[in-house]
Backbone as CSV, one residue per row, in Angstrom:
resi,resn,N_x,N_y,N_z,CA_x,CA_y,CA_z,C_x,C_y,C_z
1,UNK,-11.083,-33.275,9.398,-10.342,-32.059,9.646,-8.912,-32.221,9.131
2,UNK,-8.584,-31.239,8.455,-7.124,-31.321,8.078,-5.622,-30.954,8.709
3,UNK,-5.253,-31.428,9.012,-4.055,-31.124,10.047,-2.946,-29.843,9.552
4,UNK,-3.050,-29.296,8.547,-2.326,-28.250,7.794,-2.196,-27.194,8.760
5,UNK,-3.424,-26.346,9.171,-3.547,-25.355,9.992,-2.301,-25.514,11.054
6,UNK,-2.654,-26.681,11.854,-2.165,-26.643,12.846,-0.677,-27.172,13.024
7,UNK,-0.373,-27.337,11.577,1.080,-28.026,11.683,1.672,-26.571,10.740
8,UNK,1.291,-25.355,10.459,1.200,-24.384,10.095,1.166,-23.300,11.303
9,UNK,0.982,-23.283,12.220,0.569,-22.920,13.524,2.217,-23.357,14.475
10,UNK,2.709,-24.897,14.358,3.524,-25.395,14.810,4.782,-24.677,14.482
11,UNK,4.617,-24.930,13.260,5.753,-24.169,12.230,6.141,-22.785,12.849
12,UNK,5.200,-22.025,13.087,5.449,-20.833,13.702,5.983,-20.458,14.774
13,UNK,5.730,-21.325,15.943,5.944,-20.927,17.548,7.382,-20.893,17.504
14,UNK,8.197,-21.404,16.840,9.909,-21.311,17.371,9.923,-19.984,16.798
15,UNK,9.772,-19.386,15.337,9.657,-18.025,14.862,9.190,-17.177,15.879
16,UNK,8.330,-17.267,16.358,7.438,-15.814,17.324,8.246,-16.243,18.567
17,UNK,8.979,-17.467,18.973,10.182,-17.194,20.411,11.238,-16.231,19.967
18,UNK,11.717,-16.503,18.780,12.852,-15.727,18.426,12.914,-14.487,18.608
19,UNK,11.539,-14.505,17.552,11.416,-12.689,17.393,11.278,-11.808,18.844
20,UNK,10.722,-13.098,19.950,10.620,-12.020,21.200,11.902,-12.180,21.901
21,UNK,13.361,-13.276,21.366,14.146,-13.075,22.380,15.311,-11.961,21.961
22,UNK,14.804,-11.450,21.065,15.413,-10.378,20.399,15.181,-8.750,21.191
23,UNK,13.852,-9.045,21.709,13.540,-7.659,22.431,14.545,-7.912,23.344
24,UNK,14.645,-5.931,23.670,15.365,-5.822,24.986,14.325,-5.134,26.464
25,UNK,14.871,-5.586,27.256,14.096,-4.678,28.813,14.594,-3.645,28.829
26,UNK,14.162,-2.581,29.265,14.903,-1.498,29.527,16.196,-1.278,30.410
27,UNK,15.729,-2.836,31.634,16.904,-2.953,32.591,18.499,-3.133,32.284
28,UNK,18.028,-3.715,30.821,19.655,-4.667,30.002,20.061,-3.571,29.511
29,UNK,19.339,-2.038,29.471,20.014,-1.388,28.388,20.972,-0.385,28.839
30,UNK,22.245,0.172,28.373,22.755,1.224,28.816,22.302,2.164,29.403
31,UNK,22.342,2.929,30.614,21.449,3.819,31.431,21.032,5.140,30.501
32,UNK,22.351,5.558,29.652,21.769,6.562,29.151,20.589,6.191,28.189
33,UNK,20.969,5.461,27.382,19.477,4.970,26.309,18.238,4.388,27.008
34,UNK,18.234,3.771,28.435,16.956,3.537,28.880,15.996,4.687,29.370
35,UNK,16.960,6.169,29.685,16.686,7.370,30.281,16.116,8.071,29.547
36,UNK,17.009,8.050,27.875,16.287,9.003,26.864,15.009,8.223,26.147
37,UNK,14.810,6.737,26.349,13.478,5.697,25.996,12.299,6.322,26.693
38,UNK,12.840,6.237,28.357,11.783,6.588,29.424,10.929,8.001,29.514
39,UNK,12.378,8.968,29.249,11.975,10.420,29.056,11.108,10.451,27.514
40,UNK,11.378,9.799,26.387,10.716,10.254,25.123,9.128,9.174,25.172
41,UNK,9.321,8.008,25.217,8.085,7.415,25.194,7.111,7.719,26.610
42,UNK,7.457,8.203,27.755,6.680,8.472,28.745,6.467,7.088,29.464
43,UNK,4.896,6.393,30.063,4.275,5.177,30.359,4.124,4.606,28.928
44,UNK,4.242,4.778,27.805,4.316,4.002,26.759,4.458,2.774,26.632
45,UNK,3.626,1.546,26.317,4.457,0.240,26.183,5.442,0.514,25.132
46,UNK,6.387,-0.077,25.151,7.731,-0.089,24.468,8.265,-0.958,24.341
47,UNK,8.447,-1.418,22.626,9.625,-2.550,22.515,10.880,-2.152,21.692
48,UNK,12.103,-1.956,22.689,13.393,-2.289,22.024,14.121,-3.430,21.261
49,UNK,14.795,-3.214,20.610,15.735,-4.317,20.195,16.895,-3.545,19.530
50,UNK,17.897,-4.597,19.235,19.171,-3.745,18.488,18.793,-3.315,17.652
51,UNK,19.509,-2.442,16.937,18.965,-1.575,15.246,19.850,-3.079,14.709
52,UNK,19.294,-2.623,13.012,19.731,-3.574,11.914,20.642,-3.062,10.929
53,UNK,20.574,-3.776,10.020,21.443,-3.529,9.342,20.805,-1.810,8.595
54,UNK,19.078,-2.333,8.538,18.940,-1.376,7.984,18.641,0.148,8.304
55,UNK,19.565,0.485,10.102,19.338,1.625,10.475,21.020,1.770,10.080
56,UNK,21.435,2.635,9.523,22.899,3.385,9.414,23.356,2.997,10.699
57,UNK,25.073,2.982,10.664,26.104,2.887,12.062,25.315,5.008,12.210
58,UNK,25.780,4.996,13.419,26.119,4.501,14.718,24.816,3.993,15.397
59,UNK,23.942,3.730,14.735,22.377,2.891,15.184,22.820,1.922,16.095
60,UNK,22.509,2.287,17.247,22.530,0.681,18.292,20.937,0.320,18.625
61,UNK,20.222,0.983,19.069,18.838,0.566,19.288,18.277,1.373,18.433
62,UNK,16.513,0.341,18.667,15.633,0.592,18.208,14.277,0.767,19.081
63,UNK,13.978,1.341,19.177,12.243,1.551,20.054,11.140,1.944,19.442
64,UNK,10.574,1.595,19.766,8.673,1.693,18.996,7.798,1.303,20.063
65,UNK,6.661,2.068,19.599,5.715,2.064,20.502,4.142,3.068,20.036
66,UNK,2.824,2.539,20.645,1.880,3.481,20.058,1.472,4.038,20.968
67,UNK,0.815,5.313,20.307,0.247,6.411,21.504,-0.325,7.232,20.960
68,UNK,-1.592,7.153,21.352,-2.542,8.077,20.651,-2.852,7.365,19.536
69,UNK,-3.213,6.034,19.266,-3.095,5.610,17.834,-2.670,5.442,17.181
70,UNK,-1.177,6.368,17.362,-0.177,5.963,16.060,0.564,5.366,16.708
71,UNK,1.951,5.217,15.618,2.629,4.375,15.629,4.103,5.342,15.665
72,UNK,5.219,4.944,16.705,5.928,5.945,16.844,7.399,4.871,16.844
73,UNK,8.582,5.688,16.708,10.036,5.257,16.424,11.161,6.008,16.412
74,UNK,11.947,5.240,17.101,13.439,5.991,17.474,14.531,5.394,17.399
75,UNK,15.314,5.720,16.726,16.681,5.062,16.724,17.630,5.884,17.473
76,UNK,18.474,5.004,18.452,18.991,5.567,19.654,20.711,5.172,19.078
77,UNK,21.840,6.074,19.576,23.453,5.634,19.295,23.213,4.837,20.785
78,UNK,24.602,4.517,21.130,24.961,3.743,21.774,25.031,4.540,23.136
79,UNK,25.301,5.802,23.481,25.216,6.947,24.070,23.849,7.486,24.778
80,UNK,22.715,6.951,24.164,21.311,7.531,24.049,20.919,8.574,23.266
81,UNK,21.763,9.375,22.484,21.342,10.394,21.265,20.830,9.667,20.485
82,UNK,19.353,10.557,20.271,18.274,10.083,19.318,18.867,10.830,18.112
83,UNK,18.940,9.394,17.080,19.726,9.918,15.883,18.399,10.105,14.747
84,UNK,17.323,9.372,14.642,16.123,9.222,14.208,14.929,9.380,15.040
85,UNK,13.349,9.764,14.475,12.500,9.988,14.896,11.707,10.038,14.167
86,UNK,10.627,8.992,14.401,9.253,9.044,13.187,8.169,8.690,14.040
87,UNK,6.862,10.091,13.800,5.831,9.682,14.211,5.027,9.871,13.661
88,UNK,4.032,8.717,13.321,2.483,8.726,12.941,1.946,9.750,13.041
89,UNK,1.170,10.440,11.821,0.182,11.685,11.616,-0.495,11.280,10.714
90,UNK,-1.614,12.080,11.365,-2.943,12.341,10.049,-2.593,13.474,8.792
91,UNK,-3.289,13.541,8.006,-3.106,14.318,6.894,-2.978,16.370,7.756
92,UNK,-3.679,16.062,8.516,-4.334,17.516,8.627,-3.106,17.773,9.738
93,UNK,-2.108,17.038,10.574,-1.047,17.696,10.954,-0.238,17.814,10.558
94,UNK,0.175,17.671,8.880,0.827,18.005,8.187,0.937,19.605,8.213
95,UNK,2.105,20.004,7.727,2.039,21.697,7.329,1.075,21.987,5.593
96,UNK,0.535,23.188,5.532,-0.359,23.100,4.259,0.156,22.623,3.764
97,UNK,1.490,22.981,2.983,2.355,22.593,1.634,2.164,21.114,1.553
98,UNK,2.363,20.425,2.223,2.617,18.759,2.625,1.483,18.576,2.316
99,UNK,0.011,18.991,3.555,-1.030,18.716,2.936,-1.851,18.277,1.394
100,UNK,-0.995,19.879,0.870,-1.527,19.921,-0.598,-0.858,18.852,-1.312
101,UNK,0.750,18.562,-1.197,1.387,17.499,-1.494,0.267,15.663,-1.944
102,UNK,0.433,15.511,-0.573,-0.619,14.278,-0.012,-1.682,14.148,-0.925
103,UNK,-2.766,15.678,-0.694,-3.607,15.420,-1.141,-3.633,15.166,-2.544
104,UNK,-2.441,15.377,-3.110,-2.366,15.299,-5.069,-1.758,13.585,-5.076
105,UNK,-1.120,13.351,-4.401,-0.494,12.155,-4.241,-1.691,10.863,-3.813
106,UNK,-2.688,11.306,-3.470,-3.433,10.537,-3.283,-4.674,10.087,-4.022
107,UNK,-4.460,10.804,-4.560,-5.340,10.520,-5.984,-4.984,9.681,-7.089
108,UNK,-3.533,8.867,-7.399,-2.895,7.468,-7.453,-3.410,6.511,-6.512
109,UNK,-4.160,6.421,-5.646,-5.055,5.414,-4.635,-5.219,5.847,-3.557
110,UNK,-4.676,4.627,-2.665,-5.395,4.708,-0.827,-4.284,5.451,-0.666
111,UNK,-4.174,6.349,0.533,-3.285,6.891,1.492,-2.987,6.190,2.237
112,UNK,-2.627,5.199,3.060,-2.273,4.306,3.797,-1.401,4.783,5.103
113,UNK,-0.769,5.604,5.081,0.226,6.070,6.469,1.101,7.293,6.142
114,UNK,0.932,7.974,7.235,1.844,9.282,7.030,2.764,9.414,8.276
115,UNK,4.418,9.629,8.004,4.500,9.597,9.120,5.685,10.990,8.691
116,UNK,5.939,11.906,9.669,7.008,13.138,10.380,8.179,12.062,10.598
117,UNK,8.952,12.576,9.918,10.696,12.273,9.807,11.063,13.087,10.335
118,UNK,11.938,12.918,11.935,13.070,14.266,12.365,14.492,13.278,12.499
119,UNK,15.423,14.034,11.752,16.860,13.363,11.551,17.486,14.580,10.879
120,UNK,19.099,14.393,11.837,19.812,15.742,11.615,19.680,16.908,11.557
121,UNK,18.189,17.336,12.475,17.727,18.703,12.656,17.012,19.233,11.610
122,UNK,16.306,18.189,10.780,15.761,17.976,9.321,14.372,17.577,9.657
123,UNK,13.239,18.156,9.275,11.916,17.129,9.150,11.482,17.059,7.716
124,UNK,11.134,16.160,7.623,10.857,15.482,6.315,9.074,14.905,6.537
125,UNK,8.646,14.656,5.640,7.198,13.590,5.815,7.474,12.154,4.767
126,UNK,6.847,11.204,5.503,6.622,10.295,4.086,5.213,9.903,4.307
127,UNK,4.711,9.580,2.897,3.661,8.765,2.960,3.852,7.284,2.147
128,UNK,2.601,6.381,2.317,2.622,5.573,1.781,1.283,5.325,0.976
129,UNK,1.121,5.280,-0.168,-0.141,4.967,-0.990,-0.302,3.665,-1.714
130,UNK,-1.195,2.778,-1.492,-1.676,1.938,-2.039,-2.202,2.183,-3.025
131,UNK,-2.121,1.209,-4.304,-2.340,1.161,-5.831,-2.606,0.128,-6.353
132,UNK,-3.510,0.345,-7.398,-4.197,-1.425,-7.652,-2.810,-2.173,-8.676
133,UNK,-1.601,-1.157,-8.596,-0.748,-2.156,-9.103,0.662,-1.895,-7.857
134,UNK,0.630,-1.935,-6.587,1.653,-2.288,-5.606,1.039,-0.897,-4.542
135,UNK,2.638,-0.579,-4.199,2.569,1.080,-3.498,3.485,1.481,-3.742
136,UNK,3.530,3.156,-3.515,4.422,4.101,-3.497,4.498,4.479,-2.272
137,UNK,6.009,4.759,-2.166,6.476,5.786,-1.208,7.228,6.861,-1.515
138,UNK,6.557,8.076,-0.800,6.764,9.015,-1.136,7.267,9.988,-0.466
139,UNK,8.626,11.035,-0.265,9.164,11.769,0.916,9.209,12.848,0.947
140,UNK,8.388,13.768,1.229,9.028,15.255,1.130,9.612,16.078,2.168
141,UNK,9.820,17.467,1.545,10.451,17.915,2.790,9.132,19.344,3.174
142,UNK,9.382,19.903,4.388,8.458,20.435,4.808,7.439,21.436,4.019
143,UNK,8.354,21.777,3.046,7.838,22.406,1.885,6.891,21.948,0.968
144,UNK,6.592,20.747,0.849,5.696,19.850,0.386,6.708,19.585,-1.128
145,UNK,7.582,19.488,-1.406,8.659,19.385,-2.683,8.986,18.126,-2.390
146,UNK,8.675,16.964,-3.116,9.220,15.778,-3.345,10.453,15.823,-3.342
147,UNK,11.170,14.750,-2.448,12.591,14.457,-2.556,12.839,12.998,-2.582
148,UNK,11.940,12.066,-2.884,12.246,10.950,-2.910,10.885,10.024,-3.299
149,UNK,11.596,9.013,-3.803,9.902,8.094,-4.260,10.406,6.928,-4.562
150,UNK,9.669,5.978,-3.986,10.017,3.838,-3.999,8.614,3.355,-4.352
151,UNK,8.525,2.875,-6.102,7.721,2.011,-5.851,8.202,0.943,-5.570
152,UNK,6.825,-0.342,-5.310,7.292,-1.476,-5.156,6.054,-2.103,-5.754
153,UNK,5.837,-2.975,-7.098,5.010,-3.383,-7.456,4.704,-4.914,-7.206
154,UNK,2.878,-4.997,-7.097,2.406,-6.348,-6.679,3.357,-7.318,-7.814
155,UNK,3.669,-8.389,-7.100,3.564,-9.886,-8.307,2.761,-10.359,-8.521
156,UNK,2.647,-10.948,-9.653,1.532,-12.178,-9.865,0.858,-12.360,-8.684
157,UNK,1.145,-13.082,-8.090,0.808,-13.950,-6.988,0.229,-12.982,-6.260
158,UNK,0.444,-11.784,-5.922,0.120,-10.335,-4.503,-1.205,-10.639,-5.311
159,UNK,-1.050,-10.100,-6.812,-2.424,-9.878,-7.464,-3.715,-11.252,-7.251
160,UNK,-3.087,-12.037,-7.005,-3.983,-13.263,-7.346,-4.878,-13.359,-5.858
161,UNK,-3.529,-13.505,-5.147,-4.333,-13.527,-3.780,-5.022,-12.514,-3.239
162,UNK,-5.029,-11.322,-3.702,-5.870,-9.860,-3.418,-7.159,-10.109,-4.018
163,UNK,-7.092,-10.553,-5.334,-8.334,-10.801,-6.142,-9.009,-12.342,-5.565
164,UNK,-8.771,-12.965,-3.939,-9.403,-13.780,-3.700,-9.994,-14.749,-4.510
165,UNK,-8.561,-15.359,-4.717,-9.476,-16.137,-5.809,-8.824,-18.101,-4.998
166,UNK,-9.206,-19.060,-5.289,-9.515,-20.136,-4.226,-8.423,-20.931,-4.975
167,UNK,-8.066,-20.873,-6.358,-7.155,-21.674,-7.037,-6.372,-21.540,-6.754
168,UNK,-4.914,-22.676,-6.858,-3.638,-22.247,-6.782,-3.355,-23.307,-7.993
169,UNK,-2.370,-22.516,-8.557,-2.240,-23.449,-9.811,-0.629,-23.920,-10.116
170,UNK,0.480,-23.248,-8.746,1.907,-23.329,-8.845,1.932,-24.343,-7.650
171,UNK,1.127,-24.382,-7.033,1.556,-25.440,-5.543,2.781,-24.590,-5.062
172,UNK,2.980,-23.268,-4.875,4.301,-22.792,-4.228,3.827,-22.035,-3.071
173,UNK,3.340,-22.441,-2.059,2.741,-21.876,-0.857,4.041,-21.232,-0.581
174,UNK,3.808,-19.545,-0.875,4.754,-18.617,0.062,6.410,-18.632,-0.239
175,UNK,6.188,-19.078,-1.792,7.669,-18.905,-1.597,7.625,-17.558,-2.531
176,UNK,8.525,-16.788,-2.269,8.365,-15.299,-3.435,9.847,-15.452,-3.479
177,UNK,10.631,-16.121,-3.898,12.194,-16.292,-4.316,12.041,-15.667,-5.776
178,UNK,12.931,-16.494,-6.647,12.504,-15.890,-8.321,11.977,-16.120,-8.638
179,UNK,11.957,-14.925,-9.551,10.438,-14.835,-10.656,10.851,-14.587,-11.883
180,UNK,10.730,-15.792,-12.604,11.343,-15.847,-14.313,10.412,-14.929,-14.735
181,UNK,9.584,-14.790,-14.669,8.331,-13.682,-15.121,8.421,-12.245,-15.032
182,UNK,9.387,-11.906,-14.880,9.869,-10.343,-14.313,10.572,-9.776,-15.549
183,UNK,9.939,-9.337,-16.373,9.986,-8.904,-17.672,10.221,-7.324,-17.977
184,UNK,9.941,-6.470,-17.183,10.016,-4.922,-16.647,11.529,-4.546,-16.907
185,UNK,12.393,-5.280,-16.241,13.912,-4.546,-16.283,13.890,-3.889,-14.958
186,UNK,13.178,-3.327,-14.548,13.343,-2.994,-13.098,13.467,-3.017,-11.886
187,UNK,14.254,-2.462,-11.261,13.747,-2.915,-9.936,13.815,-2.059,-8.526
């Protein structure tokens, strides 16, 4: 038996303490933001933590949680005003326009996730589509009118390991740093 797994396994446990001493209780949190958590997620399990870099100031928290299957999110100020709001939908609670949107958009591959954007009294949709060369993301506004689009294409390596294949021929377990091979110009 090879000891890799499990010294691979080892490797991990200080990572997965971190990541949970990062959550917050609802008890630690400012009353107003635990009130507008309690009132919006309901009995919901719920995990907070601070927002990041990558929620805009005045972002202080973050909450998520599923219900009904999906997958739901809020970014809270410091105050408890919900400054963000995204929840998981199927195609068909989209408005038509969006619908029809989706459905043209999905014919570039898998559909993978749709979720209702409410921010600044604004709803928006995004989706996400899988492609046998990365994914797109894609944003519109209720009108089904594109206002935004991110690909992000597989590397080498995404491709290699998708196509299950048993070789490794770089010995670089997991590192995706640079890639002299990035010949596109893009990014």
């Amino acid at each position: 038996m090879k000891p890799y797994p499990i010294l691979a396994v080892a490797a991990l446990l200080p990572m997965l303490a971190l990541a949970k001493e990062h959550e917050l209780s609802l008890d630690k949190l400012p009353a107003k933001v635990a009130e507008t958590i309690r009132a919006t997620v309901g009995q919901a399990k719920v995990e907070v933590e601070e927002a990041d870099d990558e929620d805009a100031a005045p972002a202080a928290y973050k909450a998520e949680w599923d219900q009904d299957g999906s997958k739901h999110e809020i970014i809270l100020a410091a105050d408890g005003a919900i400054l963000c709001r995204e929840d998981g939908i199927t195609q068909e609670a989209a408005p038509a326009p969006v619908q029809a949107a989706l459905k043209e958009l999905a014919k570039s591959g898998t559909l993978k996730e749709i979720e209702k954007i409410t921010a600044n009294n604004t709803i928006s949709y995004e989706a996400e589509v899988k492609t046998a060369e990365g994914k797109i993301e894609v944003k519109f506004d209720a009108s089904g009118k594109e206002i935004a689009r991110k690909i992000e294409k597989k590397d080498k390596k995404d491709k290699k390991e998708e196509g299950d294949e048993d070789e490794d021929n770089d010995g670089d377990h997991g590192h995706h740093g640079d890639h002299e091979d990035d010949d596109d110009g893009e990014n």
